[in-house]
NUBAPA-230288 format. One record per residue: residue number from 1; y, x, z of N, C-alpha, C in turn; residue in one letter. Coordinates in Angstrom, 3 decimals. Layout:
N
REC num      n.y      n.x      n.z     ca.y     ca.x     ca.z      c.y      c.x      c.z residu
REC NUM        Y        X        Z        Y        X        Z        Y        X        Z      A
...
This chain:
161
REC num      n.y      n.x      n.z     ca.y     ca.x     ca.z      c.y      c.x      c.z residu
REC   1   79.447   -0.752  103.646   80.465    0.206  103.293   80.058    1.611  103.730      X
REC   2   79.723    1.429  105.011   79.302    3.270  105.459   78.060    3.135  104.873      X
REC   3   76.966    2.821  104.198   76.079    3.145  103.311   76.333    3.908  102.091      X
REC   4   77.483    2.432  100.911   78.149    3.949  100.346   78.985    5.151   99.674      X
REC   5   79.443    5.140  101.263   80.405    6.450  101.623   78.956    7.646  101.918      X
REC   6   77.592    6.764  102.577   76.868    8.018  102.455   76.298    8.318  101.384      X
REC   7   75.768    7.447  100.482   75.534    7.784   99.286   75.949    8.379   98.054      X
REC   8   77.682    8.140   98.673   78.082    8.966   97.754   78.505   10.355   98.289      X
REC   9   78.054   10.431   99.776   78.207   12.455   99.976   76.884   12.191   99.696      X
REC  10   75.952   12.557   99.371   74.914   12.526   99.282   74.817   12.558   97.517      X
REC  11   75.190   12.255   96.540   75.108   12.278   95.082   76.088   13.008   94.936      X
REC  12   77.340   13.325   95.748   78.126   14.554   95.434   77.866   15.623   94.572      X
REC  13   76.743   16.679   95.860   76.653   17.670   95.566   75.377   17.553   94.258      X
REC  14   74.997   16.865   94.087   73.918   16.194   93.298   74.925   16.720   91.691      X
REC  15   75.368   15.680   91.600   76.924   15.752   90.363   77.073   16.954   90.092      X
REC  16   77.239   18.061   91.369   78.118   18.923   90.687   77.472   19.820   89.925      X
REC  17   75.892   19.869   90.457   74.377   20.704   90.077   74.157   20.418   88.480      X
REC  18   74.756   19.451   88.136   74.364   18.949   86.868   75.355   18.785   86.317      X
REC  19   76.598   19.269   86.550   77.470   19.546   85.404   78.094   20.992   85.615      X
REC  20   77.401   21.967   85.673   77.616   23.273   85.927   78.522   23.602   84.253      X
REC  21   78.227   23.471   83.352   79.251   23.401   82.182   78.530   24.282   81.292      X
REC  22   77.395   25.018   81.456   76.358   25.757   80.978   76.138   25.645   79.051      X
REC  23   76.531   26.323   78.419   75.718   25.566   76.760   74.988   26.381   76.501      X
REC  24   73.592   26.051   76.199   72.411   27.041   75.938   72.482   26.550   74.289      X
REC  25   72.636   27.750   73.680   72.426   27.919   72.338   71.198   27.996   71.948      X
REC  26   71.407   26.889   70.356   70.110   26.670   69.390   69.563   27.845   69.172      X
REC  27   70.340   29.248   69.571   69.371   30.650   68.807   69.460   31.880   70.151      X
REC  28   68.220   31.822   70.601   68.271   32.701   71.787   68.954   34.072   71.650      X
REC  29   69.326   34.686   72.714   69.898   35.847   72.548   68.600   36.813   72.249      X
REC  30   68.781   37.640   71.483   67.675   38.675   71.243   68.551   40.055   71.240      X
REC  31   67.960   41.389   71.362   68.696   42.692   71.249   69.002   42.831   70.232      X
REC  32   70.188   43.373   69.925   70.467   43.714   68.561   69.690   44.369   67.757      X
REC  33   69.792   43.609   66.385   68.750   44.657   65.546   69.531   46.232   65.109      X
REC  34   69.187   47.530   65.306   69.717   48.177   64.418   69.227   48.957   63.465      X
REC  35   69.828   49.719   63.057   69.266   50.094   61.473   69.125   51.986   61.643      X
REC  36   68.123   52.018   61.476   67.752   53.085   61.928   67.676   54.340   60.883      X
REC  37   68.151   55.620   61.103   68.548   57.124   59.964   67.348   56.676   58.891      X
REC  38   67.737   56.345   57.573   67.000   56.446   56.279   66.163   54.759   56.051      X
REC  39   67.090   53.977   56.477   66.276   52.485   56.617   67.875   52.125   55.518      X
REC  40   67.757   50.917   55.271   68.044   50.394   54.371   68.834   49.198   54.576      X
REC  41   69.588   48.498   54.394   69.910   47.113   55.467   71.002   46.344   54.657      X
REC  42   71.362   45.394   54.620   71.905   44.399   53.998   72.479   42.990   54.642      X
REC  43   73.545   42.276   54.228   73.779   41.348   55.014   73.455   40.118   54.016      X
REC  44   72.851   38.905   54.536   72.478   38.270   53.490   72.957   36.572   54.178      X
REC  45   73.824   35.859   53.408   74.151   34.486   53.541   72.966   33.554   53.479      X
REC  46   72.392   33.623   54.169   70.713   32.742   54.101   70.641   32.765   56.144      X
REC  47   69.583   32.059   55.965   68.786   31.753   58.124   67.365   33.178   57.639      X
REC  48   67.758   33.967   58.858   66.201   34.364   59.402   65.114   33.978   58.651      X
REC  49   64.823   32.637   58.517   63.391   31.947   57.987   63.817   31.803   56.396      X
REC  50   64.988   31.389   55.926   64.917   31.510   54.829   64.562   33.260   53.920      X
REC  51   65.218   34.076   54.925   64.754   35.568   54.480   63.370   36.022   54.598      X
REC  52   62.790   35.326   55.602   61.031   35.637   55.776   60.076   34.884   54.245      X
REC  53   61.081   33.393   54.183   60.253   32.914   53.307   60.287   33.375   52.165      X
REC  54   61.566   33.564   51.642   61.879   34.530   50.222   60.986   35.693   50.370      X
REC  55   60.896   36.312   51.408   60.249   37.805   51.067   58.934   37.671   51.131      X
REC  56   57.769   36.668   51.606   56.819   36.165   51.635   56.328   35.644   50.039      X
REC  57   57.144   35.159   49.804   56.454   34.437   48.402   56.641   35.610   47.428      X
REC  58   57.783   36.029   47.242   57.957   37.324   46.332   56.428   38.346   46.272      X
REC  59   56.174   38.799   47.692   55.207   39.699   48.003   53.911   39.164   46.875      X
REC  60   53.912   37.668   47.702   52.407   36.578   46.920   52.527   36.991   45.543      X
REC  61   53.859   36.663   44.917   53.553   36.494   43.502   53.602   38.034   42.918      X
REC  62   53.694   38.962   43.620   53.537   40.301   43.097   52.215   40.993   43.032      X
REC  63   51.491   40.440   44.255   50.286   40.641   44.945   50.098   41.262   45.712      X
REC  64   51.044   41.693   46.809   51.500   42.894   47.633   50.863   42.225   48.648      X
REC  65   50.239   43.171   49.044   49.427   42.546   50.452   50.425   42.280   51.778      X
REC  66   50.491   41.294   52.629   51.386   40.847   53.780   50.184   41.168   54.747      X
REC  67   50.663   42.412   55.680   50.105   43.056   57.612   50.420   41.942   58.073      X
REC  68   51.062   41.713   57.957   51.907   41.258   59.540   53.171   40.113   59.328      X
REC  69   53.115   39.087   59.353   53.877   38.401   59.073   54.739   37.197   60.512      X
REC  70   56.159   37.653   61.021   56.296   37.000   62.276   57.657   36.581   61.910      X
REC  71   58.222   35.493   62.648   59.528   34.923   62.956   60.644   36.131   62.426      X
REC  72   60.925   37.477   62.885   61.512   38.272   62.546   61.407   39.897   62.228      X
REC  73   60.038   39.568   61.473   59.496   40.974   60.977   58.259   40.310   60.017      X
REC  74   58.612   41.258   58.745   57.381   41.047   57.648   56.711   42.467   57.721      X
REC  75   55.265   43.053   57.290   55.402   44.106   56.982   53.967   43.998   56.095      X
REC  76   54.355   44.930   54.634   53.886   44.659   53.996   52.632   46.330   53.439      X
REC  77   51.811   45.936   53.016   51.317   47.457   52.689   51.095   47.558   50.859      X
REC  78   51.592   48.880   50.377   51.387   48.813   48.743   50.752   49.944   48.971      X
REC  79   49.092   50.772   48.308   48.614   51.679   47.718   49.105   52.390   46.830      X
REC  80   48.834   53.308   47.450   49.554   54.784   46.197   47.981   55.316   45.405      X
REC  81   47.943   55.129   44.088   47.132   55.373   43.367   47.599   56.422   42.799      X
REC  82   46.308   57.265   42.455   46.655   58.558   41.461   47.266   59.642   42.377      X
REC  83   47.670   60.652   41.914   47.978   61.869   42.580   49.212   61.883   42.463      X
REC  84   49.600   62.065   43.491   51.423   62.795   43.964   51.304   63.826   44.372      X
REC  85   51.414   64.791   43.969   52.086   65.844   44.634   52.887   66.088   45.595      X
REC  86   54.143   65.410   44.843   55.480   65.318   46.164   55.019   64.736   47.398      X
REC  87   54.182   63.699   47.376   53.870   63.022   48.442   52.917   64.368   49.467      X
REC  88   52.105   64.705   48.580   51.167   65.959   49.297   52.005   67.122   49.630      X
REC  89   52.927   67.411   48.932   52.871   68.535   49.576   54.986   68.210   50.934      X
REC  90   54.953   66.842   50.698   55.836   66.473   52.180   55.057   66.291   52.832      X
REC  91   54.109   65.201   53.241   53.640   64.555   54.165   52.105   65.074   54.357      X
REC  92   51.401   66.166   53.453   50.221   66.399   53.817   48.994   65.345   53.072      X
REC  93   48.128   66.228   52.272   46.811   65.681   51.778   46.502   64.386   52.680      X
REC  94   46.128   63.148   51.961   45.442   62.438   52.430   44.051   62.100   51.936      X
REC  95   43.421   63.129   52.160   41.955   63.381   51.680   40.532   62.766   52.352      X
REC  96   40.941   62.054   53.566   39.982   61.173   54.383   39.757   59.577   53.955      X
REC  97   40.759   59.506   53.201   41.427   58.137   52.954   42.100   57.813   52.307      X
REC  98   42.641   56.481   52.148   43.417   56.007   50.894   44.915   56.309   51.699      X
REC  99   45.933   56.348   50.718   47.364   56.325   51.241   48.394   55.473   50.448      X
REC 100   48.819   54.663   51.725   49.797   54.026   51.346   51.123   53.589   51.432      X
REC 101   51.859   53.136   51.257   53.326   52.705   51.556   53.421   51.626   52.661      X
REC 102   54.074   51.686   53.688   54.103   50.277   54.585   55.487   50.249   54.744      X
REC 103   55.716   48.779   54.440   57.298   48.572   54.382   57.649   47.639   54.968      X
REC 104   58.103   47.684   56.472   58.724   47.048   57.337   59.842   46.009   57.009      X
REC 105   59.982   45.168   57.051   61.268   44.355   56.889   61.537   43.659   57.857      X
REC 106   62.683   43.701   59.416   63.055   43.093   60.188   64.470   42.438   59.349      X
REC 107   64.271   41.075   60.753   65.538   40.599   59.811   66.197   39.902   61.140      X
REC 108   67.568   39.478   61.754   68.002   38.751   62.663   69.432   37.976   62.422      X
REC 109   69.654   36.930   63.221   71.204   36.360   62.500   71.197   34.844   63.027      X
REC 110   72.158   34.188   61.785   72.226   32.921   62.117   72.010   31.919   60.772      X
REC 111   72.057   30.596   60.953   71.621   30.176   59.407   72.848   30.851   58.330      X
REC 112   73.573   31.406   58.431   74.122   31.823   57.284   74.394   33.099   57.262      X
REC 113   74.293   33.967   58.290   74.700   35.622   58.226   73.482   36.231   58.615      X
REC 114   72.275   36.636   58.483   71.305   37.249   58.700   70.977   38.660   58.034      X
REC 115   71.401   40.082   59.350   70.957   40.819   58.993   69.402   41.747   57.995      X
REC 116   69.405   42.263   57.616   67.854   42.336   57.319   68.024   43.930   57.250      X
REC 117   66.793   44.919   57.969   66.900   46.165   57.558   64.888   46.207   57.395      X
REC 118   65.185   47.212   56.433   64.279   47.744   55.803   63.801   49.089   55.795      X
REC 119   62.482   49.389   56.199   61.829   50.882   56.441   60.735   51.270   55.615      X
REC 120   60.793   52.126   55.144   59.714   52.731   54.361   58.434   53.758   55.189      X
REC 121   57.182   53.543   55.427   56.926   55.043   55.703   55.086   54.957   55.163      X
REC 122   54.985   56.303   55.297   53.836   57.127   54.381   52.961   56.822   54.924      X
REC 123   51.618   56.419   54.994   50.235   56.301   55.980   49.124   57.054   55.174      X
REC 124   48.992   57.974   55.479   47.992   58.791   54.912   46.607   58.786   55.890      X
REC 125   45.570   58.408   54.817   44.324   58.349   55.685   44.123   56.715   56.053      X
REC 126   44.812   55.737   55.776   44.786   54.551   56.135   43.255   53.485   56.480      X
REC 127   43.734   53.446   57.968   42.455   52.876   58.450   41.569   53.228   58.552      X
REC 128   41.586   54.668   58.799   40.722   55.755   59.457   40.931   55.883   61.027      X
REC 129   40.365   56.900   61.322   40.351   57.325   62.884   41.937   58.391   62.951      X
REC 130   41.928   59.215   61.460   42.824   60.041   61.231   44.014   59.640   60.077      X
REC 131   44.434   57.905   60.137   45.722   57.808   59.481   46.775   58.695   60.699      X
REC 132   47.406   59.126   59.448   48.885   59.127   60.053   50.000   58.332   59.671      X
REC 133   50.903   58.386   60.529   52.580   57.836   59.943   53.193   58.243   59.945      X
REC 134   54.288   58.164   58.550   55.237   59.132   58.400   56.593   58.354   58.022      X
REC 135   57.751   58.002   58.454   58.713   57.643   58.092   59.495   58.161   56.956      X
REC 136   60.191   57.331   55.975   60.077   58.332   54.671   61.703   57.752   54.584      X
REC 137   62.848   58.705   54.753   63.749   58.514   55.026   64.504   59.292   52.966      X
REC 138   63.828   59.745   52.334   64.016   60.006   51.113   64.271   58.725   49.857      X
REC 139   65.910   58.621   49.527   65.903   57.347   48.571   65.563   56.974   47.578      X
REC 140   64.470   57.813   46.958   63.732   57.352   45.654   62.678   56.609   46.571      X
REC 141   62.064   56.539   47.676   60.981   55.703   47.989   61.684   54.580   48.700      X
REC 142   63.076   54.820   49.344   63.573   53.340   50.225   64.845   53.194   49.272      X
REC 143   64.835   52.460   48.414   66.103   52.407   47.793   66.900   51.169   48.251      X
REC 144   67.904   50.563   47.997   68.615   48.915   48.381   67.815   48.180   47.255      X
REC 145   67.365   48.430   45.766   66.941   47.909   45.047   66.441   46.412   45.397      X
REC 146   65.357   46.946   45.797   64.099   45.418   46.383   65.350   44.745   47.713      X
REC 147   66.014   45.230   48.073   67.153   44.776   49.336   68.024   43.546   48.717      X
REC 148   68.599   44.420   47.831   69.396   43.707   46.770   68.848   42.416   45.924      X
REC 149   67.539   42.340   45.653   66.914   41.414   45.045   66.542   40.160   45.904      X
REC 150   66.257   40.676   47.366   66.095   39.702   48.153   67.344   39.243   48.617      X
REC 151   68.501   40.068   48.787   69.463   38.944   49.134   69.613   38.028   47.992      X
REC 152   69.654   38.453   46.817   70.100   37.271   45.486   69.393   35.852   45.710      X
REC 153   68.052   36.767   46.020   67.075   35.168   45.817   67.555   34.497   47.341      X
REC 154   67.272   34.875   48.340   67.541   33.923   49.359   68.667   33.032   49.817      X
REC 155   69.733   33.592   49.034   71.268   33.229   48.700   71.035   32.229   48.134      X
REC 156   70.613   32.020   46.742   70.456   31.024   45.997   69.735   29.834   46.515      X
REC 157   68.496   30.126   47.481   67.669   29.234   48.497   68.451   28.844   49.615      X
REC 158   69.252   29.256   50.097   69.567   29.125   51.131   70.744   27.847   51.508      X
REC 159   71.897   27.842   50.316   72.373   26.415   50.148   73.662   26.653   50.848      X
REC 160   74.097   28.609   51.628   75.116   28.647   52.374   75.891   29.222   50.957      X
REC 161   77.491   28.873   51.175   78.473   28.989   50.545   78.485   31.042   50.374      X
């Protein structure tokens, strides 16, 4: 009997260590994403991964080259061929190098509400010693357009109401 009465002070404090009442959620806390002056952003009924994968294959079948491809950021690069002006005379000759468009797409959420914002900016000189970057906060180059297209498709993939 006094064995256990000690065994059970003894698994007491044991018990209580392990039912602290704690629920660690399926989706870690991360900082909020926000959407930053001249970015673009959308709320889309799809998961995180379903928005990476939609915007992944789209890119493929366009032929848009994919930088950088992670859990919650795509970023993609398109060449500017031919002469712009407008582009030259905002952002400066890119006469060392090729120039192109790099278009960021972060995205964060849950399987059915996943933010996504979108950035445009200028790289003149690309993959030189002397690219620059230029954030291009002007809406003929960041429009919702391509925003809008990706929520449709990932909606439809996605299987949420």
């Amino acid at each position: 009997m006094r064995r256990l009465a000690v065994l059970a002070a003894l698994a007491l404090p044991l018990a209580a260590c392990q039912s602290s009442g704690r629920s660690v959620s399926q989706y870690p806390q991360q900082a909020a994403l926000t959407v930053p002056a001249g970015a673009q952003s959308v709320r889309v009924a799809a998961s995180p991964d379903a928005v990476r994968q939609t915007l992944v294959s789209g890119a493929s079948e366009r032929g848009t080259p994919i930088i950088q491809n992670d859990a919650n950021m795509v970023v993609l690069e398109r060449l500017v061929t031919g002469e712009n002006p407008a582009l030259d005379s905002e952002f400066g000759p890119s006469d060392n190098g090729q120039r192109k468009f790099r278009i960021r797409v972060r995205f964060q959420g849950t399987p059915c509400d996943t933010l996504v914002v979108q950035e445009v900016f200028v790289v003149n000189n690309a993959g030189t010693a002397l690219e620059q970057v230029f954030s291009v906060t002007q809406p003929q180059y960041n429009n919702p357009e391509s925003l809008i297209g990706l929520k449709n498709k990932a909606e439809v993939l996605s299987g949420c109401a």
